[in-house]
N, C-alpha and C positions, 0 to 999 in steps of 0.2 A: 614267295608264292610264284609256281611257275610258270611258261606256257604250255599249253594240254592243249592234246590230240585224241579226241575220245576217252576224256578224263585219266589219258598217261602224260606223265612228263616227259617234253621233248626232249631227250640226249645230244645236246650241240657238239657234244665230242663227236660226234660221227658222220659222216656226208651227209648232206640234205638228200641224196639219191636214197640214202639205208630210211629213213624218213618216212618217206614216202612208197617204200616197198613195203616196209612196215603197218601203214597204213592204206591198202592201196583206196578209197573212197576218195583220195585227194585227189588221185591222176584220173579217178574218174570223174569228179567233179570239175576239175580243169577241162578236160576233151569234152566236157559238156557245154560248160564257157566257151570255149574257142570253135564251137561246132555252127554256133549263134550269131550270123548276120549282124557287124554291127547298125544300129537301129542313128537314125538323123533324129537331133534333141533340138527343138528348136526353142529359143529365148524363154517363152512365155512360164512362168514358175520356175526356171531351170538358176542355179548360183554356179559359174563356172570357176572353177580352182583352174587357177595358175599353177607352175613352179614355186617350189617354197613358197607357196600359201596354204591354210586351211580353214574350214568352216564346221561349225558345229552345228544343230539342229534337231528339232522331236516333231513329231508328229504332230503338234499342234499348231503349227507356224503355215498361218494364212497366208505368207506370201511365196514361200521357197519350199516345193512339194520335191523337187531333183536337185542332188550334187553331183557334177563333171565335170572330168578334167581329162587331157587325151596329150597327144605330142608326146608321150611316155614314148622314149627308147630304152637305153640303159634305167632309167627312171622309174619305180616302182607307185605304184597306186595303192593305200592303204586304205581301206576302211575300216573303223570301230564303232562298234555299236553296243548299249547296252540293251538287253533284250526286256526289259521289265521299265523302263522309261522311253524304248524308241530312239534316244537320244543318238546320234548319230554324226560323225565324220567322214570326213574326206580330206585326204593332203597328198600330195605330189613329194615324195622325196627324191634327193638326188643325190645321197650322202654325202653333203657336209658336215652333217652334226647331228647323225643319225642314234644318237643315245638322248640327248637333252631335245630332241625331236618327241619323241614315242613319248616323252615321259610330259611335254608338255599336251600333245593332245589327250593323252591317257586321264591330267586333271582335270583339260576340259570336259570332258565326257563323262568323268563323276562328277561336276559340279552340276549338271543337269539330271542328277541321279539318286533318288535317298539312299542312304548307305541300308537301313532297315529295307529298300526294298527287294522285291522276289527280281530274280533273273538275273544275267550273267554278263562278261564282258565276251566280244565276242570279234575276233578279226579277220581281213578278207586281206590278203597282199596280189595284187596283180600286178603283170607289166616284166619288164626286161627280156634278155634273148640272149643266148649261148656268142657272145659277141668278146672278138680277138682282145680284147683287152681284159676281161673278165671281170669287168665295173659291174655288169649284171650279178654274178655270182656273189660279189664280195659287199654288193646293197641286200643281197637276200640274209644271208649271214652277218651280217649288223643289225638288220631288223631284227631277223631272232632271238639274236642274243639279246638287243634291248626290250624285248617284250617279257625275255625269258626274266630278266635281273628286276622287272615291277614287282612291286609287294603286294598288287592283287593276282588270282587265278586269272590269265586271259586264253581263251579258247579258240585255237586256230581251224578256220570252217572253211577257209578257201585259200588253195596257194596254187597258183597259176602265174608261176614266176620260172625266170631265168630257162631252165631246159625245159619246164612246160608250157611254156607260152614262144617257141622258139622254129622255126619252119626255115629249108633251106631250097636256096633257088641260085642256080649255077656256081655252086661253091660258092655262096655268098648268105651270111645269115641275115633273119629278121626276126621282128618280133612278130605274133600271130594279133595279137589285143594291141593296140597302140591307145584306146580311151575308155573309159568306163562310166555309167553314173549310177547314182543308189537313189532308188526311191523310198524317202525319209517316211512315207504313209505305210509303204507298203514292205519297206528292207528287199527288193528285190532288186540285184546287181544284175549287168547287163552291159554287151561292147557297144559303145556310142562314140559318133565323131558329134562336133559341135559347128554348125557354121557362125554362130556368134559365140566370141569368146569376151566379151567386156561385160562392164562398162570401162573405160580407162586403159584398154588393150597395153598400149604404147608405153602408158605412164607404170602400168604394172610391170612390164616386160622390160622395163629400162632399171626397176629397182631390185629384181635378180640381175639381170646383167652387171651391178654394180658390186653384186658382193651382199646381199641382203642377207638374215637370219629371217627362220619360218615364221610365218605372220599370220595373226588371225584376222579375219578381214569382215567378219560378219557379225552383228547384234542379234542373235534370235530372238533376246527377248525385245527389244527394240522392230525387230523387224528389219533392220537397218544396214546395207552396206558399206563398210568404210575402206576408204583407201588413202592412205597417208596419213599424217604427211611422212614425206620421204622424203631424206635428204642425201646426196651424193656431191664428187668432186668433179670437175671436168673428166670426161673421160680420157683415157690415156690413148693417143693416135688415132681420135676419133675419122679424123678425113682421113687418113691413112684407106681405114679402114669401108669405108666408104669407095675407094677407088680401085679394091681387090675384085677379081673377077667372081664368078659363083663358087667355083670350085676352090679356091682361098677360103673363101669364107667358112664354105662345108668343111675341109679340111682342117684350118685352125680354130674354129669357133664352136663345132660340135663336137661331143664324145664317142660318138657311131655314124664317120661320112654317108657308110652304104645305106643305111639301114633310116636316112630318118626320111620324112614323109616331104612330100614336091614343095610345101607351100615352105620349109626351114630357112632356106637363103632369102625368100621375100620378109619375112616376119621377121629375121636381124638385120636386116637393109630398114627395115619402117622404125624397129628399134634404137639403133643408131642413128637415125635423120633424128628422131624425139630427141637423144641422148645429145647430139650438135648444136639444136634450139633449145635444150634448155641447158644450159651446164652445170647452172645454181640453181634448182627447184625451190629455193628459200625465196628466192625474187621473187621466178617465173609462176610457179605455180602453189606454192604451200606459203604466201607473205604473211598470214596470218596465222600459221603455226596449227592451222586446225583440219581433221580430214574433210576430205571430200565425201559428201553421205548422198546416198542413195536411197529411195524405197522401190517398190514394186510400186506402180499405176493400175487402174481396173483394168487394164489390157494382160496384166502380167508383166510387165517391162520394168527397166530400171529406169526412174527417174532421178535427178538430181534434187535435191531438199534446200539446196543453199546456193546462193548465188553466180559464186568464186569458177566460171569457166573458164576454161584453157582459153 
């Protein structure tokens, strides 16, 4: 069963450009996205997706009304949604393991789903930019293909990726969308930066840095956020790295120097300092082998449910 583009199947043999010519409602649906102010998401109801993380949710979840996630350079932003239960995704890929990726959110999102019921699967890929190494292009076309090789119909409704999401400024590319969020009430996507990205910023940021597989991180039906536990090794030339100037950092630590956003070199400096104080998170922070949970509070916020702080 394949992926559909106004109930035709997609031809992967072919450029994603022939695609999209083919179709043109998609480059116009993209310049409509990228036309859009991104909008400030602030805490209250909002679940922020990291890197390799994802979340699922439906419309009836009293605590988590927005998923987002931003800092997307090369990085693509997917969302799935099935249209007859609301149920709803959001994940951050980065292609490391962008087939066993797609296919586990893909269960997530039927298992909120009756298989008897009416409506459809239905997906959004945002994010990437026409960038010198061509990480963008080669995430677009693995998603593809792994959407295309599912054994349900999924129906591609928004792709503002790689050359459609791509703007040039002194011979130097970027991407146009760098954040996105979906409103799980309403299915309406939208470019959004986020000033808060937690609960657990650091501690999340430190378990991609280490080599993590995509995680799901949220209880819908609990209501519940979890984070961990995680476990990692000391990191490899952590002061090292620590004593490189910005431009080191930007240069060896990112996949797009030019192109990522002002705050990248502070947020793998804050990463790293976590990643020094804690080396063994078995100690420091996961001794009892159990996660860190979170609820919403009447404010909207994430509160902690269990003791165990940093």
């Amino acid at each position: 069963m394949p992926l559909l583009v106004n109930g035709q199947r997609v031809d992967l043999a072919r450029p994603t450009a022939d695609m999209v010519r083919a179709h043109p409602h998609l480059e116009e649906k993209a310049k409509l996205l990228r036309s859009q102010p991104a909008q400030i998401v602030e805490p209250r109801g909002l679940l922020y997706i990291q890197q390799r993380e994802f979340a699922v949710t439906t419309p009836k979840d009293g605590s988590v009304s927005i998923l987002g996630s931003d800092d997307a350079t090369t990085c693509h932003l997917v969302v799935l949604r099935h249209t007859g239960s609301g149920a709803t995704c959001l994940t951050h890929c980065d292609g490391s393991d962008t087939e066993a990726e797609v296919s586990l959110i893909m269960s997530s999102v039927k298992s909120f789903s009756n298989t008897t019921e009416y409506g459809r699967l239905e997906v959004h890929l945002v994010g990437g930019f026409n960038d010198d190494r061509q990480l963008s292009q080669k995430l677009t076309n693995q998603l593809l293909r792994a959407f295309d090789l599912q054994p349900d119909d999924v129906h591609l409704v928004t792709f503002c990726v790689t050359e459609l999401n791509d703007r040039e400024e002194k011979d130097v590319h970027f991407p146009i969308i760098y954040g996105i969020a979906v409103n799980v009430k309403t299915a309406e996507i939208f470019p959004a930066t986020f000033p808060e990205k937690g609960p657990d910023e650091d501690l999340r940021s430190a378990h991609i840095l280490t080599g993590a597989a995509l995680t799901n991180i949220y209880d819908a039906k609990m209501e519940q956020l979890h984070i961990g536990p995680y476990f990692w090794r000391p990191f490899p030339h952590v002061d090292f790295w620590l004593e490189q100037d910005d431009k080191q950092i930007l240069q060896n630590l990112s996949t797009s120097p030019l192109a990522e956003p002002p705050h990248f070199v502070s947020h793998i400096r804050s990463t790293l300092t976590f990643l020094k104080e804690h080396p063994f998170p078995s100690h420091s922070l996961f001794p009892d082998r159990k996660p860190r949970i979170y609820k919403k509070n009447e404010e909207g916020l994430w509160e902690q449910v269990c003791n165990d702080k940093i």
